[in-house]
C-alpha positions in Angstrom: 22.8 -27.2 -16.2 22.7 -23.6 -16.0 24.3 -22.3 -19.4 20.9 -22.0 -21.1 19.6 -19.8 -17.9 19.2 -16.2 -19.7 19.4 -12.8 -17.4 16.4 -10.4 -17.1 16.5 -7.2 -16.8 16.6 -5.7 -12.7 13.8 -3.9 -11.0 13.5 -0.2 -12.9 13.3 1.1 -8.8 16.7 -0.9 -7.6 18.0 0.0 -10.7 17.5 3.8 -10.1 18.9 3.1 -5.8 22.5 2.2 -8.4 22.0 5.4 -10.6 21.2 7.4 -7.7 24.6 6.8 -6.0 26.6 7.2 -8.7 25.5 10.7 -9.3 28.1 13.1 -8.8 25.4 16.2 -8.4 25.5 17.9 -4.9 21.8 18.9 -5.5 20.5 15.0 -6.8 17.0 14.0 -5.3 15.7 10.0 -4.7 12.2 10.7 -5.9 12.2 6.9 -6.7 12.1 4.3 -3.6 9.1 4.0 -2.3 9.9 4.6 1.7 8.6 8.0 4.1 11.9 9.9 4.8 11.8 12.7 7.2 13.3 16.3 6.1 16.9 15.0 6.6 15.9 12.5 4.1 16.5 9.6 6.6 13.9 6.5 7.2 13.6 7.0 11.1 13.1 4.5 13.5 9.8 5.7 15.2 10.4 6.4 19.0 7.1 3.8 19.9 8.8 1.4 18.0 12.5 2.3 19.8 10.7 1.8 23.0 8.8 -1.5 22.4 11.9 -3.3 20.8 13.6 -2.3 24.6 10.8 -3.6 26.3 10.8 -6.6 23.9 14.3 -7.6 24.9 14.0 -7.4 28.3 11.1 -9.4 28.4 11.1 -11.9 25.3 11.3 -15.3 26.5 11.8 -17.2 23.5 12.4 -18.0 20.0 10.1 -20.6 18.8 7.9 -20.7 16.1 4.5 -18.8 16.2 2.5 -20.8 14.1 1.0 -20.8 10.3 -1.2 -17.6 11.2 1.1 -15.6 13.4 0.9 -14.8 17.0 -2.7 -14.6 18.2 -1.5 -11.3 20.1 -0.7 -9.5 16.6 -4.6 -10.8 15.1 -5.8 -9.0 18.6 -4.8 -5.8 17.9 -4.8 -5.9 13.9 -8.0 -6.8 13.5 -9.7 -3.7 15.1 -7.2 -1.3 13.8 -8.5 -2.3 10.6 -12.0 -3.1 10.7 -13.1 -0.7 13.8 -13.0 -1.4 17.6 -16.9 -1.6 17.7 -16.9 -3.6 14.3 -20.0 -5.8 13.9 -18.0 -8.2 11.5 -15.8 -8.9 14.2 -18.6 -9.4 17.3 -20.2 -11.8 14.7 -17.0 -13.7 14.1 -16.8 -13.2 11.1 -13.3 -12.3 10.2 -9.8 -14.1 10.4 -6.3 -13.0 10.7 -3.3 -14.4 9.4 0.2 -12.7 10.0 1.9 -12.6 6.7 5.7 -11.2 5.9 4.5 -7.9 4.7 1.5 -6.6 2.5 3.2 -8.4 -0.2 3.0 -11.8 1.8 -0.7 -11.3 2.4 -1.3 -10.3 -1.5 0.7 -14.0 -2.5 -1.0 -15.7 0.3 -4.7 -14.2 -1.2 -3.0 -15.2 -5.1 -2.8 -19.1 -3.8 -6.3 -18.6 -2.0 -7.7 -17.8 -5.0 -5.8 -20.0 -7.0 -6.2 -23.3 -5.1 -10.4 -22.5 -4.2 -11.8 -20.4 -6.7 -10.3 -22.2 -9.5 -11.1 -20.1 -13.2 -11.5 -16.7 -11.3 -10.0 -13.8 -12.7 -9.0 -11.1 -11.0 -8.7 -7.4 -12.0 -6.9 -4.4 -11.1 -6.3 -0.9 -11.3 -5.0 0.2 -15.0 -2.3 1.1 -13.3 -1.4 0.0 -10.2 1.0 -1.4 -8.3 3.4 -3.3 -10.7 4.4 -5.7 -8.3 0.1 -6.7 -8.5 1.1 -8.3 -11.9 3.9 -10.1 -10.9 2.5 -12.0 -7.6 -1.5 -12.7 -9.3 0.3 -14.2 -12.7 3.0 -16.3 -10.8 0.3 -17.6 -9.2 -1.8 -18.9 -12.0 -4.7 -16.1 -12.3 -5.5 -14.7 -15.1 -5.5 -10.9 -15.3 -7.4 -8.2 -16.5 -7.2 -4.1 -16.1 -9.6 -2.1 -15.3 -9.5 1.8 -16.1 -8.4 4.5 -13.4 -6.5 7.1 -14.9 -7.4 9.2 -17.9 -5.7 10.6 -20.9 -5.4 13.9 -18.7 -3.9 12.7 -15.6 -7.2 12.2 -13.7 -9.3 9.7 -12.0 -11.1 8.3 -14.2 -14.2 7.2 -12.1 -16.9 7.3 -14.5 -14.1 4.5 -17.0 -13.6 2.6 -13.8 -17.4 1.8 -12.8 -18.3 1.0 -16.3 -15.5 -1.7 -16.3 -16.4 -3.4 -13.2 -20.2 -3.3 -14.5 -18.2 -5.8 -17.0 -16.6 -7.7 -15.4 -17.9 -11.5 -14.8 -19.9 -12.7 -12.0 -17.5 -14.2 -9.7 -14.3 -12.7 -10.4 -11.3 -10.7 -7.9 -11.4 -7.3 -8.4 -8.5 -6.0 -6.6 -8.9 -2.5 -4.9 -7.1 0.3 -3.3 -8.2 1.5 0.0 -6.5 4.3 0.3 -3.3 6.1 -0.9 -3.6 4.4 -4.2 -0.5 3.3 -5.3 0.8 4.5 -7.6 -1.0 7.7 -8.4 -2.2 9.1 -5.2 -5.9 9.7 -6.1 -8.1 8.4 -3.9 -12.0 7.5 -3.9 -14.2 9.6 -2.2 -17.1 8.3 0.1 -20.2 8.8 -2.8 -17.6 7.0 -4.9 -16.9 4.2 -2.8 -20.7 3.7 -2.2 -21.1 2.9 -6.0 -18.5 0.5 -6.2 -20.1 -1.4 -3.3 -23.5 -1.6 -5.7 -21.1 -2.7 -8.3 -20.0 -5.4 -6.5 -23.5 -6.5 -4.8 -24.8 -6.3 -8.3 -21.7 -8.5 -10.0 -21.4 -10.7 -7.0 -17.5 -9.6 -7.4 -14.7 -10.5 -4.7 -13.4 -7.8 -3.7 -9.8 -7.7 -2.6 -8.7 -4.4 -0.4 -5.0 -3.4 -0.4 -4.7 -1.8 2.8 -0.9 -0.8 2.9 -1.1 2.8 3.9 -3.4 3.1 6.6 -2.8 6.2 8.2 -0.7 8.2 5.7 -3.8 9.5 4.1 -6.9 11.0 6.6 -6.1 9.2 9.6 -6.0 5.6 10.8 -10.2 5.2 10.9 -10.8 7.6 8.1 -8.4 6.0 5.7 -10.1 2.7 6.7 -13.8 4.1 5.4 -14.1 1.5 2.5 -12.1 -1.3 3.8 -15.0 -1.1 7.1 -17.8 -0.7 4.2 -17.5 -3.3 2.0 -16.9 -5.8 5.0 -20.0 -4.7 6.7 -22.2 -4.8 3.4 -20.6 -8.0 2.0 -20.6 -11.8 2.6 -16.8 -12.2 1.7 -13.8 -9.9 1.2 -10.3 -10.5 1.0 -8.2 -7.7 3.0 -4.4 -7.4 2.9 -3.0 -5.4 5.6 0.9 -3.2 6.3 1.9 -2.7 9.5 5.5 -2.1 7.4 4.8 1.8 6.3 2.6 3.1 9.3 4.9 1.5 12.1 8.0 2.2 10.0 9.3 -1.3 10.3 10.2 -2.0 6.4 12.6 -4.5 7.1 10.8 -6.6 9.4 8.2 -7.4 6.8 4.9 -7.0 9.0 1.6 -7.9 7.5 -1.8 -10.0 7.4 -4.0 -11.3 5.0 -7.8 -11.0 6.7 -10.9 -12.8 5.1 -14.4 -11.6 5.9 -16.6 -14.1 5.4 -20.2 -15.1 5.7 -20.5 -16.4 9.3 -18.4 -17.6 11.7 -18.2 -21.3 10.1 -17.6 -20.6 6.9 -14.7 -18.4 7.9 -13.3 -21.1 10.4 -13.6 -23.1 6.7 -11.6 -20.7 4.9 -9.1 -20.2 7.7 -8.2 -23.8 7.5 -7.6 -23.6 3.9 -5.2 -19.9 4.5 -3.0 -21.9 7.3 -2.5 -24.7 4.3 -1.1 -22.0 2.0 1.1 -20.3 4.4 2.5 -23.7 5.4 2.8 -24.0 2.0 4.7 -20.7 0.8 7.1 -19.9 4.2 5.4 -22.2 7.1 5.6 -19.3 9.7 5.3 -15.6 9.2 9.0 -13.7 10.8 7.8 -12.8 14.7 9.3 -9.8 15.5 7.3 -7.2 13.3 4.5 -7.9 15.1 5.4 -8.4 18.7 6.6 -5.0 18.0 2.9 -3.5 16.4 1.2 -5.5 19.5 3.4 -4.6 22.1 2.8 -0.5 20.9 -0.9 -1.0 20.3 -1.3 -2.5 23.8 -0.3 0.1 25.8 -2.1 2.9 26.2 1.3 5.2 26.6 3.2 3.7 23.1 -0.2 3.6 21.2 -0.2 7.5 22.1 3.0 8.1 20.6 2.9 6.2 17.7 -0.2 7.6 16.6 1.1 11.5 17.6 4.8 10.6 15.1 2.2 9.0 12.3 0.0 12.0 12.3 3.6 14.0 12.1 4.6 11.7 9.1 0.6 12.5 6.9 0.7 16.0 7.9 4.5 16.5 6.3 3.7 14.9 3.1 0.2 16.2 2.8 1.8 20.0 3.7 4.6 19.1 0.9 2.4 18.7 -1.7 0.6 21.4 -1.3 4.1 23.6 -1.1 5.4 22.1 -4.0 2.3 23.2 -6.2 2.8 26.7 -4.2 6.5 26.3 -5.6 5.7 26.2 -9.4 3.3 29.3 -8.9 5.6 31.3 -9.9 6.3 29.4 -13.1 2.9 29.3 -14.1 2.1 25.6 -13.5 0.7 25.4 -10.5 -2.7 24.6 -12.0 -1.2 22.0 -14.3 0.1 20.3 -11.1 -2.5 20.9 -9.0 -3.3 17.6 -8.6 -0.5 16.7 -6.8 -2.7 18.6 -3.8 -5.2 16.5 -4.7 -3.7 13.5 -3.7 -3.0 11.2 -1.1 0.1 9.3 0.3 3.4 9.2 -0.1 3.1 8.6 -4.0 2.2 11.2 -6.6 1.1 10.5 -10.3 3.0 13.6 -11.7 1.8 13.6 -14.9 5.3 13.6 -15.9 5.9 12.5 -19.6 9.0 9.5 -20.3 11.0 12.1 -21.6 10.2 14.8 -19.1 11.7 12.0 -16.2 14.5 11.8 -18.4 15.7 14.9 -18.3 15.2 15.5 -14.8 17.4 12.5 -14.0 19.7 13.5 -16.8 20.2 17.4 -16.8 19.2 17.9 -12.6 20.0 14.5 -10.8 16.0 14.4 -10.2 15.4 10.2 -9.7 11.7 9.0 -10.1 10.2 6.1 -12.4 9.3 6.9 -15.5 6.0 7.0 -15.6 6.0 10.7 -13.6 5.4 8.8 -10.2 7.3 10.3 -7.2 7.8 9.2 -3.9 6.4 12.8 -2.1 8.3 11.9 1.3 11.3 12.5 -0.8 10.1 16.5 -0.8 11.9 18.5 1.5 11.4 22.3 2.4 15.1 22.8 0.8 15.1 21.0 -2.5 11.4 22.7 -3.2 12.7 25.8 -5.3 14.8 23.1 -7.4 12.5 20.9 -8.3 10.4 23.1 -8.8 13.1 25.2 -11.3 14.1 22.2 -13.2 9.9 20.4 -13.5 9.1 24.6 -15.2 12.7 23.8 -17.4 11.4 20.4 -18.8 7.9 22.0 -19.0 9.3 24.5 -22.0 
């Protein structure tokens, strides 16, 4: 039955975890996997989160399931994390949580919204963007498009960007970034932002908001600017929410899918129709992620904490980029790479040809895809002066 089942190729980022260990070279960096690591180039357990799993198991009562859309105590404290304590969208009623394994749960369970209700919608994204975007909207059924974001010369391209959502049909998903843009790091700027909302007015476009990095870029309401725009200026928006990066809990696969829509029955319409697709896809979202994320953002004390070792997180890779453009001054390429300033979150779109990557991983031990993205948490202040000696070598 299975003889005629052929084998694909692996994922290019597990494949490079394999590569990565089998290097013999004392000086090798992971610029590859797409986790924050501290200096010591660990993935830390965040002390808020230590203390609430203790508190957790003195005081967890039991196991059972927590329904279709999660624990109503994880919606409670999600919700105005992301869409603001004062939000009117939320006094009107107007928005729904649903607890979701991850952001990647929440972007399947919007694929299958979309799929099963807005049947014929395309949806768009970033050209490029997140490759795992292409995987979960075609196994879904949608039909996908690209829309322009970087340019020949390894900038934004804003002005490509709005002209391509000025084209795109009247109805359709256009799926973007809200921050931390994975995976080139460039962000949109408020004036920017406010276009795109015209755009979309004008188009009558759905928009749907990764939100997987709030946090890692501003702060926790800056980084939130658009998400909180485009909810309060539109009748319906699809937001998919991490608790998995800024809470550090990777492995418990923590996040929710919210839907803004129109008025308070129309969303308690749609939220019927999200509970069918979870129930659908896993039946209940894993529990422990978020008792974790609403057990922290509940008390006044943890909540403190977590957002002082969060702000430590930003503030390290935001001062790394900066030093690693310092680094290559002396090369002469620190205007070349000045980009990498520029940018936001814990990816960077190098600008790093194919061949450049190559020979990083194959003459220095240097590990990153090969399209030039690198993972900036995997900076440190002592591997600095070598990447920045072997980027000026493959620069000649």
């Amino acid at each position: 039955m299975f003889e005629k089942i052929e084998r694909v190729p692996g994922d290019a980022i597990l494949g490079l975890i394999e590569a990565f260990k089998k290097d013999t070279n004392p000086q090798k960096v992971d610029l590859g996997v797409g986790v924050y690591r501290d200096a010591k180039g660990n993935t830390p357990v965040m002390r808020a989160v230590k203390e609430a799993e203790a508190l957790l198991l003195n005081n967890e009562t039991t196991k059972t399931y927590i329904g279709s859309h999660g624990a109503a105590q994880y919606g409670a404290v999600v919700l105005p994390m992301v869409l603001g304590q004062d939000s009117p969208v939320l006094e009107a009623g107007r928005a729904s949580v649903t607890q979701s394994p991850g952001g990647t749960g929440a972007l399947r369970l919007a694929a299958d919204f979309v799929a099963t209700q807005l049947p014929g919608k395309g949806i768009w994204v970033s050209d490029p963007t997140w490759p795992n975007h292409h995987g979960i909207f075609t196994a879904a059924g949608i039909e996908l498009h690209k829309y322009p974001y970087v340019d020949a010369d390894n900038r934004l391209d804003f002005d490509g960007m709005l002209e391509a959502l000025k084209q795109i049909p009247q109805g359709d998903v256009v799926v973007l970034h809200a921050c931390c843009h994975n995976p080139t790091g460039f962000d949109l700027n408020h004036q920017q932002w406010q276009q795109v909302l015209e755009v979309i007015q004008q188009r009558d476009l759905l928009p749907l908001v990764d939100f997987a990095y709030q946090g890692f870029a501003e702060g926790l309401d800056e980084d939130a600017y658009a998400v909180r725009l485009l909810a309060e200026n539109l009748d319906n928006v699809l937001i998919t929410s991490s608790c998995s990066k800024n809470f550090g809990i990777y492995n418990e696969r923590t996040g929710a899918l919210i839907v803004v829509a129109k008025n308070s029955e129309e969303m308690e319409n749609v939220r019927s129709q999200i509970a069918i697709v979870a129930r659908e896809n896993y039946s209940n979202p894993p529990a422990h992620g978020g008792s974790i994320v609403a057990e922290i953002l509940n008390s006044a004390e943890l909540a403190a904490v977590w957002r002082e070792e969060l702000t430590e997180m930003r503030d390290r890779i935001n001062t790394l980029r900066r030093d690693f453009v310092e680094a290559l001054k002396p090369y002469g390429l620190d205007q070349k790479y000045a980009h990498i300033a520029e940018q936001r979150g814990m990816f960077s779109y190098t600008g790093l040809t194919p061949e450049q990557v190559d020979r990083l991983r194959d003459e220095y031990g240097i590990y990153m895809v090969r399209s030039g993205r690198a993972n900036v948490a995997g900076f440190s202040q002592e591997n600095l002066p070598y990447l920045a000696k072997a980027v000026a070598a493959v620069n000649d």
